[in-house]
Residue frames as qw, qx, qy, qz and C-alpha x, y, z in Angstrom:
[[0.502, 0.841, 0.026, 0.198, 7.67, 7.78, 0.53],
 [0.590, -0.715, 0.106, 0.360, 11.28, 8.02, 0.96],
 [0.584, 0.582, 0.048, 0.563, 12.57, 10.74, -1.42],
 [0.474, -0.385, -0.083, 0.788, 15.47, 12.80, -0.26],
 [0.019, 0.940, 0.272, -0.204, 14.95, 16.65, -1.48],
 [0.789, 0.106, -0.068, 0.601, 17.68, 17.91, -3.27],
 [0.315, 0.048, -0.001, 0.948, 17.14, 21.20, -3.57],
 [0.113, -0.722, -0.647, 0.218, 14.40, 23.49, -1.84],
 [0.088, 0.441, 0.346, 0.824, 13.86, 27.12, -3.16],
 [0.156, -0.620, -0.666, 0.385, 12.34, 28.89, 0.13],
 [0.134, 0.374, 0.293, 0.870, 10.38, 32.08, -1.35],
 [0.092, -0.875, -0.475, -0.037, 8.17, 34.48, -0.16],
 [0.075, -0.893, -0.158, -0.414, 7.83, 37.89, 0.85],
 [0.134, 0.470, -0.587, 0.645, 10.03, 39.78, 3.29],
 [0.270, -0.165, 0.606, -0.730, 8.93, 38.74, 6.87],
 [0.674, -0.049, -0.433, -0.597, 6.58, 35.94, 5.72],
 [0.825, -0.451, 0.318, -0.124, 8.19, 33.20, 7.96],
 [0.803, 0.420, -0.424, -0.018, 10.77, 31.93, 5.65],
 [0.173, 0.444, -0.734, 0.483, 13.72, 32.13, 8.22],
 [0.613, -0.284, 0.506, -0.537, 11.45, 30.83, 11.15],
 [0.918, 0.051, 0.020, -0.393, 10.42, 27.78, 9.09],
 [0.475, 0.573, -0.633, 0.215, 14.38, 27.30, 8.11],
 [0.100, -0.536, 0.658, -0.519, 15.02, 27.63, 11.75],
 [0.789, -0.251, 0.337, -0.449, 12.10, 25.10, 12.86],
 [0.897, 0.408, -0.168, 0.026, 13.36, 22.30, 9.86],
 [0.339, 0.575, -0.645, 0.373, 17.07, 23.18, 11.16],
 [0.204, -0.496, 0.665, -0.519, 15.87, 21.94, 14.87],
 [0.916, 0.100, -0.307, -0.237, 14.36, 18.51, 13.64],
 [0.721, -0.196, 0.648, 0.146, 15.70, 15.34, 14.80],
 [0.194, 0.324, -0.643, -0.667, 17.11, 14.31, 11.49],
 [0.181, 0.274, 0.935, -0.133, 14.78, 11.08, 11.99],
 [0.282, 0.715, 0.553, -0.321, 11.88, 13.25, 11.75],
 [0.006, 0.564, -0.312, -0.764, 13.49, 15.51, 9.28],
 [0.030, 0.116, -0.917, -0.381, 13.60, 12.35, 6.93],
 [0.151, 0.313, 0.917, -0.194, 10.04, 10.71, 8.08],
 [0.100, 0.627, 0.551, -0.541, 8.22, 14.04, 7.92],
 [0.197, 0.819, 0.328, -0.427, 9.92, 16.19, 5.21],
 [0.786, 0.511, 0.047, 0.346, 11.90, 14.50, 2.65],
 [0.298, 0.862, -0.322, 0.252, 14.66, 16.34, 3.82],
 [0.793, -0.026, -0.338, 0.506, 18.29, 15.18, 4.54],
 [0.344, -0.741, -0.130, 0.562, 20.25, 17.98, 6.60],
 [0.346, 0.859, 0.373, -0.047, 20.18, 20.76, 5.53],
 [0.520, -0.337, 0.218, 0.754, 22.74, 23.17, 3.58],
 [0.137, 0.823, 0.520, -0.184, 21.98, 26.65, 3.14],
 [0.245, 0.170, 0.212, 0.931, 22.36, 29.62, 0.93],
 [0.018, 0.860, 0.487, -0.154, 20.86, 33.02, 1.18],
 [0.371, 0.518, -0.013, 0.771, 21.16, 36.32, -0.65],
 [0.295, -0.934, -0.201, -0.036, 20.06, 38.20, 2.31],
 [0.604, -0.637, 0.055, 0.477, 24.00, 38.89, 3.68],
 [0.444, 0.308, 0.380, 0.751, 24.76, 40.17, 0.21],
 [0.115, -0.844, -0.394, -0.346, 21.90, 42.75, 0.71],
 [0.564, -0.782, -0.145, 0.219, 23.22, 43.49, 3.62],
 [0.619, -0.283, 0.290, 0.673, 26.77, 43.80, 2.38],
 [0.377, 0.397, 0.545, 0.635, 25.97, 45.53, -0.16],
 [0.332, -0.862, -0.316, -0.216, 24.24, 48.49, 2.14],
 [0.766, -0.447, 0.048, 0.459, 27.40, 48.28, 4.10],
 [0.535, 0.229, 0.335, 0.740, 29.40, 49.24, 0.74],
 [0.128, 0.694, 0.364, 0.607, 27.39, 52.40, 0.19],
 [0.391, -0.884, -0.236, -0.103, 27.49, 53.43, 3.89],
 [0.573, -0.562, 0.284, 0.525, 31.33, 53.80, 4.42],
 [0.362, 0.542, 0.434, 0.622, 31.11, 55.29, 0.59],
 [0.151, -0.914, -0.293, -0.235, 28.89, 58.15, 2.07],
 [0.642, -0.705, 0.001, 0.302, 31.54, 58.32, 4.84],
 [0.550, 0.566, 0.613, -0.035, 33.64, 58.68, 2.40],
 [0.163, 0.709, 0.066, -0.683, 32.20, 61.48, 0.56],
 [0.088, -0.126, 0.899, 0.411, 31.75, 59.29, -2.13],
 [0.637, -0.046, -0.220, -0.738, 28.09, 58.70, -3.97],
 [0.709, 0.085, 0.569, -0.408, 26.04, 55.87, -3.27],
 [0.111, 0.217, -0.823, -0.512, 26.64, 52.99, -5.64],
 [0.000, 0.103, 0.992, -0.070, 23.92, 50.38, -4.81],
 [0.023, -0.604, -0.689, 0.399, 20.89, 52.16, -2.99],
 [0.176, 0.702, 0.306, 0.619, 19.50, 55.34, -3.22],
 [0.095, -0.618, 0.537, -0.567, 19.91, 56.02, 0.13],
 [0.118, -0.279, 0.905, -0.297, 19.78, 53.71, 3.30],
 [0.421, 0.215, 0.605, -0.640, 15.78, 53.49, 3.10],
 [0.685, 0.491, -0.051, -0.536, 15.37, 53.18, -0.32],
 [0.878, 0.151, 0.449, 0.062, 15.39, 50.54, -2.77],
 [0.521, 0.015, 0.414, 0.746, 18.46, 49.32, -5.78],
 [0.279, 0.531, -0.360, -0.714, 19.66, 52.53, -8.27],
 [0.477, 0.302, -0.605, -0.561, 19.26, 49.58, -10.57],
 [0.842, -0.133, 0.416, -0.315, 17.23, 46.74, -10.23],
 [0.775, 0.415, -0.475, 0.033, 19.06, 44.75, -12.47],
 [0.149, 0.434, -0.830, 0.316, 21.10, 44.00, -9.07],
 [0.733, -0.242, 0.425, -0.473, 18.57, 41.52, -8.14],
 [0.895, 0.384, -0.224, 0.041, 20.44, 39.48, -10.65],
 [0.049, 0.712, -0.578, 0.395, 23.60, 40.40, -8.69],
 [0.698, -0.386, 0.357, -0.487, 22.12, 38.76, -5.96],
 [0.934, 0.005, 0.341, -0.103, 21.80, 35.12, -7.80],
 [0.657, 0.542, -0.447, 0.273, 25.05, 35.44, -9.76],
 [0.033, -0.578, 0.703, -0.413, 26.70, 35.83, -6.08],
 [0.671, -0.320, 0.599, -0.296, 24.48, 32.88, -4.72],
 [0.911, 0.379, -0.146, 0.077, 25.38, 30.77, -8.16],
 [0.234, 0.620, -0.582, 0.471, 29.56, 31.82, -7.12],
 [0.424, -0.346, 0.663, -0.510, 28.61, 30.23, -3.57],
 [0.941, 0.074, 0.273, -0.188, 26.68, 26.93, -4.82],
 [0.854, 0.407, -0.287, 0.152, 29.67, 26.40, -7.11],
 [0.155, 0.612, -0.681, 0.372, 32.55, 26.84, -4.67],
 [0.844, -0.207, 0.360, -0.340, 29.81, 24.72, -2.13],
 [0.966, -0.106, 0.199, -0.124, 30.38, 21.76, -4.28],
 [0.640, 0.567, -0.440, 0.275, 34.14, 22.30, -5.51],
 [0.710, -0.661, -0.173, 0.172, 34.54, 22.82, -1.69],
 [0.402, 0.571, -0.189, 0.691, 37.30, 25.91, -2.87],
 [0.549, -0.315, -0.309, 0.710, 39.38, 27.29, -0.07],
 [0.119, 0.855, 0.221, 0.455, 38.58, 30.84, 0.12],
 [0.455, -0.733, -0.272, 0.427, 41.36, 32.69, 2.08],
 [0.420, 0.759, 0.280, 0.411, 42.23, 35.86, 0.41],
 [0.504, 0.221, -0.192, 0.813, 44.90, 38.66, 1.64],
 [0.199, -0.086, -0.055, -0.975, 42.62, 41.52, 0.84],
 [0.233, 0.337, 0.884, -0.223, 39.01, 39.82, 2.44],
 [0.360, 0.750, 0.325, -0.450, 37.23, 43.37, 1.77],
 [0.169, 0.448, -0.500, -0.721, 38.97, 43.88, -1.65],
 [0.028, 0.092, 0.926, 0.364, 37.68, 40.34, -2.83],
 [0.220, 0.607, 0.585, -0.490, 34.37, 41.43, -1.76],
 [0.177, 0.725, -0.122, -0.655, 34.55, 44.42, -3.92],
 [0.298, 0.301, -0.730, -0.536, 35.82, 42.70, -7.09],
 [0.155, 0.179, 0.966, 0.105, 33.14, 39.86, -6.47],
 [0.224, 0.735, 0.420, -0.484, 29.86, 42.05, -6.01],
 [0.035, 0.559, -0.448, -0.697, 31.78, 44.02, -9.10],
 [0.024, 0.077, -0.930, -0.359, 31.72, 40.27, -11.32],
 [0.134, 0.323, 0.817, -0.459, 28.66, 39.86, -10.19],
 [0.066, 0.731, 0.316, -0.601, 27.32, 42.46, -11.55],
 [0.055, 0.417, -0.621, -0.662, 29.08, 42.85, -14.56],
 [0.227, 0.144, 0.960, 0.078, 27.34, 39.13, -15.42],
 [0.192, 0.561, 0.697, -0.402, 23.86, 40.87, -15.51],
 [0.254, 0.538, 0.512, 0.620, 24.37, 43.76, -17.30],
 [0.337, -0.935, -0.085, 0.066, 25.35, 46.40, -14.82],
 [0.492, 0.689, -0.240, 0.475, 28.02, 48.43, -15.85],
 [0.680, -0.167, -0.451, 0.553, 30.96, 48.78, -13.80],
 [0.310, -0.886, -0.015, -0.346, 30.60, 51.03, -10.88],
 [0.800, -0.593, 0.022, 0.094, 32.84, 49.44, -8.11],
 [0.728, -0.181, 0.304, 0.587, 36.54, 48.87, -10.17],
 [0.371, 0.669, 0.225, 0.603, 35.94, 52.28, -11.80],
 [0.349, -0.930, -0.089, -0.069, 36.73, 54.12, -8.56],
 [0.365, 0.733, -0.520, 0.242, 39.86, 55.94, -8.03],
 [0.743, -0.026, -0.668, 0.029, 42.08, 53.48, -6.38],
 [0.058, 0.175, -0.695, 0.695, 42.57, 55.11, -2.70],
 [0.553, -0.240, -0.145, -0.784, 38.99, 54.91, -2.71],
 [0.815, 0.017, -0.473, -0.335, 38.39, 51.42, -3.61],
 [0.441, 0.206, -0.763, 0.425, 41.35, 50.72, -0.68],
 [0.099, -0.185, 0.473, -0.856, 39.90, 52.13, 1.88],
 [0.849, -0.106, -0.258, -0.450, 36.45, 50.45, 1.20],
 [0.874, -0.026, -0.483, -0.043, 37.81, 47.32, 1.26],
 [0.395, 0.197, -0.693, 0.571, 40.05, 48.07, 4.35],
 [0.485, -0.170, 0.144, -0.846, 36.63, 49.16, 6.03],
 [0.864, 0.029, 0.010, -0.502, 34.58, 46.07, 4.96],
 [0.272, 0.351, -0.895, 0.037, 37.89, 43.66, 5.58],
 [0.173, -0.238, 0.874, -0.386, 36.86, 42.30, 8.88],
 [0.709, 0.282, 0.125, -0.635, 32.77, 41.93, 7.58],
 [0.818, 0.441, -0.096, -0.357, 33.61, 40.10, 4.86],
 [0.090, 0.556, -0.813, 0.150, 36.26, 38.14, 6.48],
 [0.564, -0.001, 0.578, -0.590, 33.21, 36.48, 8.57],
 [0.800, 0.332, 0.040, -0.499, 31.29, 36.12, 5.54],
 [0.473, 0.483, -0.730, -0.097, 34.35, 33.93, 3.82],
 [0.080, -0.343, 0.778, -0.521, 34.62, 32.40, 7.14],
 [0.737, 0.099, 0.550, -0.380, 30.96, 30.89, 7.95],
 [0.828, 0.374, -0.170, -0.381, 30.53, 29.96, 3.71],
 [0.617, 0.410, -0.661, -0.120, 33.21, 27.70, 3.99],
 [0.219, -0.168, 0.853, -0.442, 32.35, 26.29, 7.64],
 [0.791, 0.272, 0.170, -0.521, 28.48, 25.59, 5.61],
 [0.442, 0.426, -0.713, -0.340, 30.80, 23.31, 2.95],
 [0.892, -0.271, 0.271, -0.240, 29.30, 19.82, 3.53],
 [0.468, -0.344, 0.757, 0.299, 31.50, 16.48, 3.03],
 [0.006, -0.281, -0.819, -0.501, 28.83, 15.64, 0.13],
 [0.545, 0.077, -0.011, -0.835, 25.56, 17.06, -1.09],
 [0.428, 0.006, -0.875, -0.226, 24.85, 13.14, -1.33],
 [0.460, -0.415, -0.734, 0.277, 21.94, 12.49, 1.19],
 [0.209, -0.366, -0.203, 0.884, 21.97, 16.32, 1.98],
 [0.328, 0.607, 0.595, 0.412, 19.30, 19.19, 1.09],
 [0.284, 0.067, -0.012, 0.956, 20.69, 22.49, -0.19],
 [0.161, 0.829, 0.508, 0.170, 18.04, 25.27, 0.33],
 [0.289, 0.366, 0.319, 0.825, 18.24, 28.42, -1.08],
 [0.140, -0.654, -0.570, 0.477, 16.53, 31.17, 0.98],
 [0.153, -0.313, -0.023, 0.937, 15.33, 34.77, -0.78],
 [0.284, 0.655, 0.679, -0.174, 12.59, 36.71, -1.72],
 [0.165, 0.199, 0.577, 0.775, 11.38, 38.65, -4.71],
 [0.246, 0.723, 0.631, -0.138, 8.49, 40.98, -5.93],
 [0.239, 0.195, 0.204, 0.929, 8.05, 44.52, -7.64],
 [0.118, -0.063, 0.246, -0.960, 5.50, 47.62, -6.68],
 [0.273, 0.339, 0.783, -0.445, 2.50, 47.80, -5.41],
 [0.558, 0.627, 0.062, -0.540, -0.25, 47.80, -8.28],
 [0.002, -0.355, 0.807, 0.472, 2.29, 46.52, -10.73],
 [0.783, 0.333, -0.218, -0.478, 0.22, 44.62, -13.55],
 [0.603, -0.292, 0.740, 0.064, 1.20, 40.92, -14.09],
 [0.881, -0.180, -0.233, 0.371, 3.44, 39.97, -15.16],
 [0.368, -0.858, 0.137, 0.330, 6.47, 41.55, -13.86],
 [0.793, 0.595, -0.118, 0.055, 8.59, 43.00, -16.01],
 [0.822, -0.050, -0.229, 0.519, 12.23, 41.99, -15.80],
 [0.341, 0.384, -0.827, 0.231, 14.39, 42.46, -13.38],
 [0.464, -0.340, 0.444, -0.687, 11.61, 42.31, -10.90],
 [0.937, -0.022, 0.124, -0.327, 9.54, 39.33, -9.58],
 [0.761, -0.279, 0.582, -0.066, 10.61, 35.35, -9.32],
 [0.841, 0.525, 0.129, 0.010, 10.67, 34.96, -13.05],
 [0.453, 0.800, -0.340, 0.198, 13.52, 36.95, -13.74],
 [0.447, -0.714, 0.457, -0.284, 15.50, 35.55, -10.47],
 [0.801, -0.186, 0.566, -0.056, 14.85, 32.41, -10.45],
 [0.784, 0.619, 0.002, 0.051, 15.67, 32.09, -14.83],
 [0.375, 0.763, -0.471, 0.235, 19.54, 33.47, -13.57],
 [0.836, -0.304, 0.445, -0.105, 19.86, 30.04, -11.00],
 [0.053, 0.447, -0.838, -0.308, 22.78, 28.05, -12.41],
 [0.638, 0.206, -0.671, -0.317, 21.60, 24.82, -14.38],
 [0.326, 0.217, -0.884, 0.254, 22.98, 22.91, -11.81],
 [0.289, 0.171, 0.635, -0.696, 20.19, 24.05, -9.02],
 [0.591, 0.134, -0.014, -0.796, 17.38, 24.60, -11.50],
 [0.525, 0.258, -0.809, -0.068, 18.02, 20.73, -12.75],
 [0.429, -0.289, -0.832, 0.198, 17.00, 19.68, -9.05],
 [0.015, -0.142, -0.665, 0.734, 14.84, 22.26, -7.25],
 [0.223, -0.508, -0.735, -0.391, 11.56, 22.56, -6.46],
 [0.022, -0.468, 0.202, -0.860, 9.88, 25.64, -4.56],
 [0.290, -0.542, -0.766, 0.189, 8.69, 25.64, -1.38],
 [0.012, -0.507, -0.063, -0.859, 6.68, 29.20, -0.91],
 [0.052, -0.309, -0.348, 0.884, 5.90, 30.96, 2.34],
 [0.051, -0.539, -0.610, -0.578, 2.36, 32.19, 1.34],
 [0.021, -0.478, -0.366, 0.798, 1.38, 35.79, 2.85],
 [0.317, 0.829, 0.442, 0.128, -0.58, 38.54, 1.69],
 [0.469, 0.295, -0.286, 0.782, 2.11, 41.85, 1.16],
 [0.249, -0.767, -0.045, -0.590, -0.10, 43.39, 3.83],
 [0.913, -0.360, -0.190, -0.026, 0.46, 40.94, 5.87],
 [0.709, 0.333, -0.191, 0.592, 4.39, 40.83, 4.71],
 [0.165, 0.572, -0.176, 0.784, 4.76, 44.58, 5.78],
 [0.598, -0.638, 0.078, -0.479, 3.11, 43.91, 9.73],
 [0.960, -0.257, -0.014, 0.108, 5.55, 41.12, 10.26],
 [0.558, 0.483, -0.202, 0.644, 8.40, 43.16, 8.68],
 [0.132, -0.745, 0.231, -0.612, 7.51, 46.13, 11.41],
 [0.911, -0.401, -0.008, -0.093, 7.02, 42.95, 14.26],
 [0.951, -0.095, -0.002, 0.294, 10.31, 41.86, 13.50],
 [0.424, 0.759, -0.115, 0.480, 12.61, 44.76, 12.81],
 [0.592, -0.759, 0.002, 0.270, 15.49, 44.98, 15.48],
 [0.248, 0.956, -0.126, 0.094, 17.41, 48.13, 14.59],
 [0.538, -0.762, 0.352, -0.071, 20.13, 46.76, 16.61],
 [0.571, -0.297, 0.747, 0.168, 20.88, 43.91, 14.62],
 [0.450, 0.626, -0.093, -0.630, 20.45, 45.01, 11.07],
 [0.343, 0.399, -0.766, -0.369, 22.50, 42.04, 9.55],
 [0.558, -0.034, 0.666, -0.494, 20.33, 39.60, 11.46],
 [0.104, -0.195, -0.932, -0.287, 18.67, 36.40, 9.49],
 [0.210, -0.544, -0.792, 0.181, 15.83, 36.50, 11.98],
 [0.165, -0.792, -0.451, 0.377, 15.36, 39.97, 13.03],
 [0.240, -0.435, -0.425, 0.757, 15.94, 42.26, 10.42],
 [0.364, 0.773, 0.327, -0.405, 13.50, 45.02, 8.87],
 [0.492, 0.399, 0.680, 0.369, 12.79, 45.91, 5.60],
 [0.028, 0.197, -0.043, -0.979, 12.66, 50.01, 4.67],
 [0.412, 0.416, 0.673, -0.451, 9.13, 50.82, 4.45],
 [0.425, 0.659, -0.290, -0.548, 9.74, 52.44, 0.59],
 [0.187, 0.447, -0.801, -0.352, 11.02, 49.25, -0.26],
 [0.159, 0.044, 0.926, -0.341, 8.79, 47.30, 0.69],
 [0.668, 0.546, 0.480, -0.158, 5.80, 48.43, -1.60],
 [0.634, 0.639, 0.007, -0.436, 8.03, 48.96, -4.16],
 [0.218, 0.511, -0.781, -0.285, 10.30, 46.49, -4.29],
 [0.066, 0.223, 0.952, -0.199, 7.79, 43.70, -2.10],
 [0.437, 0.156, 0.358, -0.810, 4.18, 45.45, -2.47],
 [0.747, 0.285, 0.027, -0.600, 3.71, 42.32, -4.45],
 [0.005, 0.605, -0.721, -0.339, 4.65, 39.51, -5.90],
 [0.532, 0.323, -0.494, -0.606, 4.41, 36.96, -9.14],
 [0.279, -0.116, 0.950, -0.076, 4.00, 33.03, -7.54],
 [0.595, 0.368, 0.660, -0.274, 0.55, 33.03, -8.07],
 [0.354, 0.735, -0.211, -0.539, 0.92, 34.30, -11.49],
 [0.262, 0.603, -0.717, -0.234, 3.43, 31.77, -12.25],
 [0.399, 0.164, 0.876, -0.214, 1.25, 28.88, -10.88],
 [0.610, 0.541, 0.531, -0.230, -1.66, 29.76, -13.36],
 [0.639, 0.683, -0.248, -0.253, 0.56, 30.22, -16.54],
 [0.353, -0.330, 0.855, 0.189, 2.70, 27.12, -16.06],
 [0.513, 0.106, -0.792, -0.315, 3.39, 24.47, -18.77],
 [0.581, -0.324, -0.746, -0.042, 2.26, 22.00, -16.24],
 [0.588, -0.696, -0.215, -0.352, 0.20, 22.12, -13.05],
 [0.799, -0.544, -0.147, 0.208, 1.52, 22.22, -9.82],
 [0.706, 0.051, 0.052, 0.704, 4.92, 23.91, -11.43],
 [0.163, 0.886, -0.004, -0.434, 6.20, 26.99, -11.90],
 [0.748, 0.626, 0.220, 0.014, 7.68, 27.61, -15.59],
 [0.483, -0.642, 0.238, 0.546, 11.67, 28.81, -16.18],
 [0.602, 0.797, 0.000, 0.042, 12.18, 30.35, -19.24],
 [0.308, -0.867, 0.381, 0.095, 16.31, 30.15, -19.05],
 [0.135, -0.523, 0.744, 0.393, 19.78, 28.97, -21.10],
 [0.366, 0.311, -0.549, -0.684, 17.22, 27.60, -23.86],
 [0.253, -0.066, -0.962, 0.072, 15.11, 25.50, -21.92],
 [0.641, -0.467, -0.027, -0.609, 11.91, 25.64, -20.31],
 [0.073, 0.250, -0.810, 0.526, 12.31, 24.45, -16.16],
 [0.578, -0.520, -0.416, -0.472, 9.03, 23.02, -14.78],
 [0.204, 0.203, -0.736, 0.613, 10.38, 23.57, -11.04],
 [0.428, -0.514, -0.644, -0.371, 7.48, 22.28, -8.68],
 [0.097, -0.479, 0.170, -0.856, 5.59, 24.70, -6.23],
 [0.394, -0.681, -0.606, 0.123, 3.92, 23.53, -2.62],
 [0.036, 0.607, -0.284, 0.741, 2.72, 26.37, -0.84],
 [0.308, -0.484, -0.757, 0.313, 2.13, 26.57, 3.02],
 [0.166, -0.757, -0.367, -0.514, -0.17, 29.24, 4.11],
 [0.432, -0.490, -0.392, 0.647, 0.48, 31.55, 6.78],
 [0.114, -0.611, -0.294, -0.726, -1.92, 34.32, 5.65],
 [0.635, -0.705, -0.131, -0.287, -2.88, 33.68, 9.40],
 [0.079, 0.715, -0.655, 0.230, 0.48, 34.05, 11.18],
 [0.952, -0.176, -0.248, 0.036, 1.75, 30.43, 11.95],
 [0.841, -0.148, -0.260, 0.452, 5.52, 31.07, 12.96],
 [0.122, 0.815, -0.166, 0.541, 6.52, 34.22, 14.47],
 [0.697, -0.654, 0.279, -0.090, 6.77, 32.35, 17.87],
 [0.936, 0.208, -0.025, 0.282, 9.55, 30.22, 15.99],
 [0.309, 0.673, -0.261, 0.620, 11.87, 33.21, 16.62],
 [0.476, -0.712, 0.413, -0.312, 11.53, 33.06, 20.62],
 [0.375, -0.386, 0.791, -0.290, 12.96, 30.05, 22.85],
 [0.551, -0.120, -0.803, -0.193, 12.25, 26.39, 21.73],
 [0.168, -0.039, -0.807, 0.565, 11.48, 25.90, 25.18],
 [0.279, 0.330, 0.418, -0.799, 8.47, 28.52, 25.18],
 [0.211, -0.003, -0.723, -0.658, 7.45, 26.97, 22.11],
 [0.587, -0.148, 0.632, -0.483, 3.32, 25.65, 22.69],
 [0.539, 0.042, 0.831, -0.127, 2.27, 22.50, 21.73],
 [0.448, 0.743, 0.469, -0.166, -0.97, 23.49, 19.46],
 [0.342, 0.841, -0.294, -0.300, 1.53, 26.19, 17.56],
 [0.234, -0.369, 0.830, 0.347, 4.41, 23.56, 16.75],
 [0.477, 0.293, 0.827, 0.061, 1.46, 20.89, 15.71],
 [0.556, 0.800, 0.096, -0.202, -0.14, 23.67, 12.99],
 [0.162, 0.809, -0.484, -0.293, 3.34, 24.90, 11.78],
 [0.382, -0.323, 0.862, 0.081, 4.25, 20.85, 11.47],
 [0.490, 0.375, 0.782, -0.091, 1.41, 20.02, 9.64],
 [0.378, 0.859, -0.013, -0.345, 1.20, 22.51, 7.41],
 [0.315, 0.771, -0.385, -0.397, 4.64, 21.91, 6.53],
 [0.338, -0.268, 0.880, 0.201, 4.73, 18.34, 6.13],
 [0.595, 0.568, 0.537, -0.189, 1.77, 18.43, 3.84],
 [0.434, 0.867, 0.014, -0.243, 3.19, 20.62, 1.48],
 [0.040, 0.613, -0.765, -0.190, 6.85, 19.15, 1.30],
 [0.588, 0.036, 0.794, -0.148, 4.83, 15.81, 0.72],
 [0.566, 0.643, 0.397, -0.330, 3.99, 17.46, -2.06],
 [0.226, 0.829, -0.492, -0.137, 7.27, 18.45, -3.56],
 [0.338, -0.433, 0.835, 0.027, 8.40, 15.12, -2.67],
 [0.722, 0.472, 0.493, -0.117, 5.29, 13.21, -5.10],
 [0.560, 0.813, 0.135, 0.085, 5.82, 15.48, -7.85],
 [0.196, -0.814, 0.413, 0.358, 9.38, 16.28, -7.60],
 [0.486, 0.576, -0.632, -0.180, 11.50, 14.89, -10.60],
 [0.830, -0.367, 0.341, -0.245, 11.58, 11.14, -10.50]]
């Protein structure tokens, strides 16, 4: 079988393994990348550094003496969930500059921040909060969050590949809404509403690989992994425990496996089309990759062969049934 992947959707829960599984797929031989897991090398988006940035914005607010725009406070979850749309308007703004390969150096790094997170936002149906502050405010933000979000310009446009030809883009970020919640979720929460504001362009070629925990699970790997030290971390960092059952204490995959138009898929309701974007999961209800975060070196044998097998069984699957 030698389809290429175009586009890979890694979901789950916080702290499920999503990064670890990135990280194991990122240290493939490409040989084996290709042989084992339909995937070409890899090019990657994630809303997580938005989250982050976006925590960032509200803490040098406080400083300040300035409300909180985003959070409720550091530990808690969005004033408005409607910015989990935020999120995938800013990683649609990054998949389209990916394949215009736009230059992104900007005077003012932390002002563009500010007026993107702003657009962003606006897109969804979140009134303006950021470009309605008075303007020494808004300077002083952005002269705070220059050097942050100088970085961030800085790595997205070292990720720009020569072509997405031969290359597979995944998409890294997770979704849910409170614990108990009924099913479905209603909007903005859960994968439905997230994944429905994906530009055309991705939803047209991706299929989902999910990270399958339980959220009890989720919330014992979040505390495992949490290193206060390194808060903007991919790999290591934590999840507030309020937000976590009520923004993760659950969440809609399996839902959207057993009301799909077709089997194996998950349904997109989205710009007047119905998406049939196909779902393998791998299972790691029984932790498979938390060692994936130490040393390759201390890696053992018996843990590489589960976490390998697991996930070449299920990206065989996305490769059968992906669009042909």
């Amino acid at each position: 079988m030698d389809k290429t992947l175009d586009a890979v959707l890694l979901l789950a829960l916080p702290a499920s393994g999503k990064s670890e599984v990135r990280r194991y797929l990122d240290l493939m031989p490409q040989e084996s990348r290709s042989k084992d897991f339909h995937m070409g090398p890899s090019v990657q988006l994630d809303d997580y550094p938005y989250v982050h940035l976006m925590r960032r914005v509200d803490d040098e607010l406080a400083k300040l003496g300035q409300k909180r725009i985003f959070f409720h406070a550091p530990d808690r979850p969005f004033q408005n969930p409607l910015d989990w749309g935020t999120l995938i308007e800013l990683v649609n703004e990054d998949y389209a500059d990916l394949v215009a390969k736009r230059p992104l150096n900007p005077p003012l790094a932390g002002m563009n921040l500010l007026a993107r997170l702003e657009k962003a936002a606006l897109k969804v149906g979140v009134p303006a909060r950021l470009s309605v502050l008075e303007k020494s405010v808004q300077k002083k933000l952005a002269q705070a969050l220059n050097a942050e979000a100088k970085k961030l310009l800085a790595d997205k446009q070292a990720g720009y590949p020569d072509t997405l030809k031969g290359k597979t883009l995944v998409i890294e970020f997770a979704r849910g809404g409170p614990q108990g919640s009924p099913l479905p979720l209603p909007e903005p929460f859960g994968y439905r509403y997230s994944l429905s504001y994906l530009s055309p362009a991705i939803l047209e070629k991706a299929s989902i690989l999910y990270i399958w925990v339980t959220p009890e699970e989720s919330r014992r790997k979040n505390d495992a992994r949490a290193n206060p030290k390194d808060p903007g971390s991919i790999l290591h960092h934590g999840v507030p425990m309020e937000v976590m059952l009520n923004d993760y204490g659950l969440d809609d995959m399996e839902w959207l496996l057993k009301n799909s138009k077709q089997p194996g898929t998950a349904t997109i309701e989205a710009y007047g089309k119905s998406y049939q974007l196909p779902v393998a999961r791998f299972d790691n209800r029984k932790d498979k990759t938390s060692f994936l975060r130490g040393e390759q070196s201390e890696w053992k044998p018996e843990q590489v062969k589960a976490v390998h097998e697991g996930l070449k069984e299920a990206l065989d699957h996305l490769a059968g049934v992906v669009r042909r």
